[in-house]
C-alpha positions in Angstrom: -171.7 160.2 -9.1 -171.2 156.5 -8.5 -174.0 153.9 -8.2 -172.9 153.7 -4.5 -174.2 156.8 -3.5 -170.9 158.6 -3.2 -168.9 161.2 -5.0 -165.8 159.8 -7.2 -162.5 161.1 -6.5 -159.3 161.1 -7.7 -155.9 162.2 -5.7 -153.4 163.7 -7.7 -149.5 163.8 -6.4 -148.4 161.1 -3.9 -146.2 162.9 -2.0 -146.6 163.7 1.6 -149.5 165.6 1.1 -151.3 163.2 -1.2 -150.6 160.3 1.2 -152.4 161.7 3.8 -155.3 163.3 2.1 -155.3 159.5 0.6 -155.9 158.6 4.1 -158.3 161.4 4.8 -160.7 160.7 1.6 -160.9 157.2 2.3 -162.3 157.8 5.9 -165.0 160.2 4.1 -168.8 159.3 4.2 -169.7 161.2 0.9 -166.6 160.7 -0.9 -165.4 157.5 -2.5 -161.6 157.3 -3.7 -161.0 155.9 -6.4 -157.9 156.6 -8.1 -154.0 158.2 -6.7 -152.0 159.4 -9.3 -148.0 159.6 -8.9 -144.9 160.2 -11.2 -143.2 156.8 -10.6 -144.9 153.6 -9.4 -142.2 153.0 -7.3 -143.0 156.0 -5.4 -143.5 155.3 -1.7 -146.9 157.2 -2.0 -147.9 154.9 -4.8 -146.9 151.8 -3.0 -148.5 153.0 0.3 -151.7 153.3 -1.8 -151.4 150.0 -3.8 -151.3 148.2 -0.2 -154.3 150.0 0.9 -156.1 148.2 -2.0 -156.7 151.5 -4.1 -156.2 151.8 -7.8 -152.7 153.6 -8.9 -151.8 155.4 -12.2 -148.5 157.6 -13.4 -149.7 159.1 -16.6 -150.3 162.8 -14.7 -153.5 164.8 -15.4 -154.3 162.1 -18.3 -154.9 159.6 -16.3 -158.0 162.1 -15.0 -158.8 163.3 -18.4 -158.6 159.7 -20.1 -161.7 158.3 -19.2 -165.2 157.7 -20.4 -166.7 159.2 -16.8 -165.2 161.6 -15.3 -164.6 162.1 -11.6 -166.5 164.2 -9.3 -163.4 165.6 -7.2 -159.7 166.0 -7.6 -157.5 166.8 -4.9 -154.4 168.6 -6.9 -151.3 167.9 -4.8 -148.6 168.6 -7.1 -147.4 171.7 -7.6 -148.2 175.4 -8.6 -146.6 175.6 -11.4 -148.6 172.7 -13.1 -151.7 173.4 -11.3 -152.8 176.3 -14.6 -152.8 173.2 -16.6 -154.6 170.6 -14.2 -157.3 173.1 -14.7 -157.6 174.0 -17.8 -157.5 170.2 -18.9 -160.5 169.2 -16.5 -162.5 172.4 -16.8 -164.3 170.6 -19.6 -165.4 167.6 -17.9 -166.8 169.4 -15.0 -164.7 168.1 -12.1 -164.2 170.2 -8.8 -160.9 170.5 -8.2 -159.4 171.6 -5.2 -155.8 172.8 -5.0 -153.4 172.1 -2.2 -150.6 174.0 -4.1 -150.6 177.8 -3.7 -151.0 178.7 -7.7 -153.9 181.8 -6.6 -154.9 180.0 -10.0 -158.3 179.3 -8.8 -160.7 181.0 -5.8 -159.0 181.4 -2.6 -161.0 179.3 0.3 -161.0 179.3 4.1 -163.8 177.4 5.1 -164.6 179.0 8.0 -164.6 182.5 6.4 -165.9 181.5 3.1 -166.4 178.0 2.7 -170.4 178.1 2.2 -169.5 179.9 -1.3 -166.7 177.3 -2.2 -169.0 175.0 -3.9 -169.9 177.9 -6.2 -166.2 177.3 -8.0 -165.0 174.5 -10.1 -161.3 175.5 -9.0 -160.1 175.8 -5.2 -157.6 177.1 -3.8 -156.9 175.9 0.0 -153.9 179.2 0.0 -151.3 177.1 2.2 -150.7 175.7 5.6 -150.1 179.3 7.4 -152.6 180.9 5.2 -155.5 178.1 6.8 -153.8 178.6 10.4 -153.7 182.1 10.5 -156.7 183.9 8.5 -159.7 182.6 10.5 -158.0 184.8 13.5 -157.0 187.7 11.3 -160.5 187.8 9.9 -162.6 187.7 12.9 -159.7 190.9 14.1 -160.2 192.5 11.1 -164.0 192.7 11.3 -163.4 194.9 14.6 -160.6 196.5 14.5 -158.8 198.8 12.4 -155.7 197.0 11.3 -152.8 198.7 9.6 -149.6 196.1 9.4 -149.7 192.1 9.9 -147.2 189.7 9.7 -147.3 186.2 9.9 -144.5 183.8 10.4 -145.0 180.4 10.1 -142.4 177.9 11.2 -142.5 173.9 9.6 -140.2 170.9 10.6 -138.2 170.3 7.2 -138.9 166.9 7.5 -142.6 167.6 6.7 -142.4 169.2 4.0 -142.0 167.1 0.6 -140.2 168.2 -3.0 -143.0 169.5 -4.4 -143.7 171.9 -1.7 -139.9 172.9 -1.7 -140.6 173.8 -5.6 -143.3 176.5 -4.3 -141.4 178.5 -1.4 -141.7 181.8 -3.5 -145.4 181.0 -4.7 -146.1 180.0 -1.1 -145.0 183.6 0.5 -146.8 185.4 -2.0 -149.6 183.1 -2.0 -150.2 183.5 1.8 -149.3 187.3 1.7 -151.7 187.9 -0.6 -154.8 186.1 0.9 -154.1 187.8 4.3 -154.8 190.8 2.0 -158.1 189.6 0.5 -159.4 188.2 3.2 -158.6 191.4 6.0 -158.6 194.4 3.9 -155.1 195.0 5.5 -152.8 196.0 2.7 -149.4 196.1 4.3 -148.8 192.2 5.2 -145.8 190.4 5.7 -145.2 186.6 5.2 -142.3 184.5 6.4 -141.6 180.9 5.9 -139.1 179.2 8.8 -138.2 175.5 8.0 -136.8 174.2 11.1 -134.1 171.2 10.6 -134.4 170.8 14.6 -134.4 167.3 16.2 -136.7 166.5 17.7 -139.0 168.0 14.8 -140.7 171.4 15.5 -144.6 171.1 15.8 -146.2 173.2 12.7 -146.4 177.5 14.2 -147.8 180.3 13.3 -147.0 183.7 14.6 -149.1 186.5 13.9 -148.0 190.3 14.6 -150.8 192.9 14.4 -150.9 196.5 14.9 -154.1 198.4 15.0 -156.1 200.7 17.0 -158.0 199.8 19.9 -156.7 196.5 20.1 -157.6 195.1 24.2 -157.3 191.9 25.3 -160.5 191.4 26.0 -161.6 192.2 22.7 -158.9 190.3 20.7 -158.8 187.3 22.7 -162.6 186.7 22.5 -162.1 187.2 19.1 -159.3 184.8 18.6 -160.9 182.0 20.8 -164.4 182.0 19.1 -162.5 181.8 15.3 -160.2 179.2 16.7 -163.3 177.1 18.4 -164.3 177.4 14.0 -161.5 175.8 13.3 -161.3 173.1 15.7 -164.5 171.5 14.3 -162.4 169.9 11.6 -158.9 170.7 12.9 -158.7 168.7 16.4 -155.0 169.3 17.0 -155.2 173.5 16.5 -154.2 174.7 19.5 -153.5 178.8 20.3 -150.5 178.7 22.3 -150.3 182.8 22.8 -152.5 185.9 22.4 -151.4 188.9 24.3 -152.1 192.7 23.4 -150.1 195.6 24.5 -150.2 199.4 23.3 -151.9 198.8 20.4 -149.8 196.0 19.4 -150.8 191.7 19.5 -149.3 189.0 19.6 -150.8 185.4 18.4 -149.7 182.0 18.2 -151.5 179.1 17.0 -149.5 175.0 16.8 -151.4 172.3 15.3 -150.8 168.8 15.8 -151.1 166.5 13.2 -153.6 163.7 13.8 -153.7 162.1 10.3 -152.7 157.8 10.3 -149.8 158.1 7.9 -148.1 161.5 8.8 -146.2 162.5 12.5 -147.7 164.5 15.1 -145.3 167.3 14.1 -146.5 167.8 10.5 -149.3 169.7 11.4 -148.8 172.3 8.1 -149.8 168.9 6.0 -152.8 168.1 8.9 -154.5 171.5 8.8 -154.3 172.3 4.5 -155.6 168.5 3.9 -158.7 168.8 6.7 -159.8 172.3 5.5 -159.7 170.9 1.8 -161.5 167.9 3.0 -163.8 169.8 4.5 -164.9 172.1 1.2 -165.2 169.1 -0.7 -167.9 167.2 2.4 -169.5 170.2 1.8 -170.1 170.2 -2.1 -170.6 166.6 -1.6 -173.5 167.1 0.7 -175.0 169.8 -1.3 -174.6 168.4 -4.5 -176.3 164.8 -2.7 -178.7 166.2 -1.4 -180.0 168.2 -4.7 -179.9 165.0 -5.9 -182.2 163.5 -4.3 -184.5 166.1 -4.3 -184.2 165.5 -7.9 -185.1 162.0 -7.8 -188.2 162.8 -5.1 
């Protein structure tokens, strides 16, 4: 921790996820950014930074593991194949890192199913962008109901989603197929990934088919608009657009419009992975301040 009180971060990947968590940590109380690591310095991310007045590097994980104190926080939005590494390499020094990619390499987080034990873990895992959307509703279901086939199908505006991500479409299915899993009990899950090249650019959805028994309306919808009403509190463009049940079937759809500075209103897939992993690390922050000044008392 920094003489100022705050926790020291470090932003790894300047793509269009970094760029906007870049935006996100530097409205942060608790946090204090101090570094944004990209491939190229003449990457827009980097440049983007630079003018904000932050400190850049390009030397990958080494510019985190290279120095005499290490940071509190890293935000790890590359990609899953290198996130194994990123991990292993800053295990030592006792950074929490939270991963925006979907390696599964660290423990799976929703914060409002399991976010109070996130700051138990020194490696995150924020799933992906439909896993965030849709598992706070299949959850709450779950808890009630007997569930016995889900699918979700989540639909993104190719223009928000950056090369990295592109690199992960496989690791992204399974990723989000298997948290549904985890996180419901359900074992028969389906994920499907839509990137829409439509113009105007389609607002970030996700579908969610359930079947189950005694599904009502009643039930489901309370369910569904308490666990979104969760979300929200960090969230403030998720929006459930549909939630109908008929003969043991339902139907939900959720949108979410982005409300970051540096990203459009349509990229809501980058808005909702980026506030949820803000969120866990607020939380640890808090915690870990607050012990600290019990400490010190």
């Amino acid at each position: 921790m920094k003489r100022n009180g705050r926790l020291s971060v470090a932003v790894l990947g300047a793509g269009l996820i970094g760029v906007d968590l870049v935006s996100k940590v530097m409205r942060s109380s608790p946090l204090d950014l101090q570094l944004v690591v990209g491939r190229d310095e003449r990457t827009p991310g980097l440049r983007q930074a630079s003018r904000l007045g932050l400190r850049t590097a390009t030397d990958g994980i080494r510019s985190l593991t290279d120095i005499e104190e290490p940071f509190d926080v890293a935000f790890d939005a590359t990609n899953a194949m290198s996130h194994a590494e990123h991990a292993e390499l800053l295990a030592p020094l006792g950074t929490v890192l939270i991963d925006l990619t979907p390696s599964k390499v660290g423990q799976m987080v929703v914060p409002t199913v399991n976010g109070l034990e996130a700051t138990a873990y020194r490696d995150v895992n924020m799933i992906s962008c439909g896993g965030q959307a849709s598992i706070p509703l299949l959850h709450a279901i779950a808890r009630q109901h007997r569930i016995d086939y889900v699918e979700v199908v989540t639909t993104a505006a190719s223009l928000s989603v950056g090369h990295s991500t592109r690199l992960n479409l496989d690791e992204y299915v399974e990723t989000t197929q298997d948290a549904v899993r985890d996180f419901t009990g359900v074992k028969d899950v389906k994920a499907i990934l839509n990137l829409s090249p439509a113009r105007p650019p389609a607002t970030f959805r996700v579908a969610m088919s359930l079947l189950g028994d005694n599904l009502t309306q009643e039930s489901v919808g309370a369910l569904v608009a308490n666990a979104a009403d969760g979300v929200r509190a960090f969230v403030g463009g998720y929006d459930v657009t549909a939630c109908t049940v008929n003969d043991g079937r339902a139907f939900i759809a959720v949108e979410v419009t982005a409300r970051g500075d540096l990203i459009p209103k349509y990229a809501g897939n980058i808005d909702i992975i980026n506030s949820a992993a803000l969120h866990v690390a607020e939380q640890y922050a808090v915690g870990r301040l607050s012990a600290m000044d019990v400490e010190r008392s």
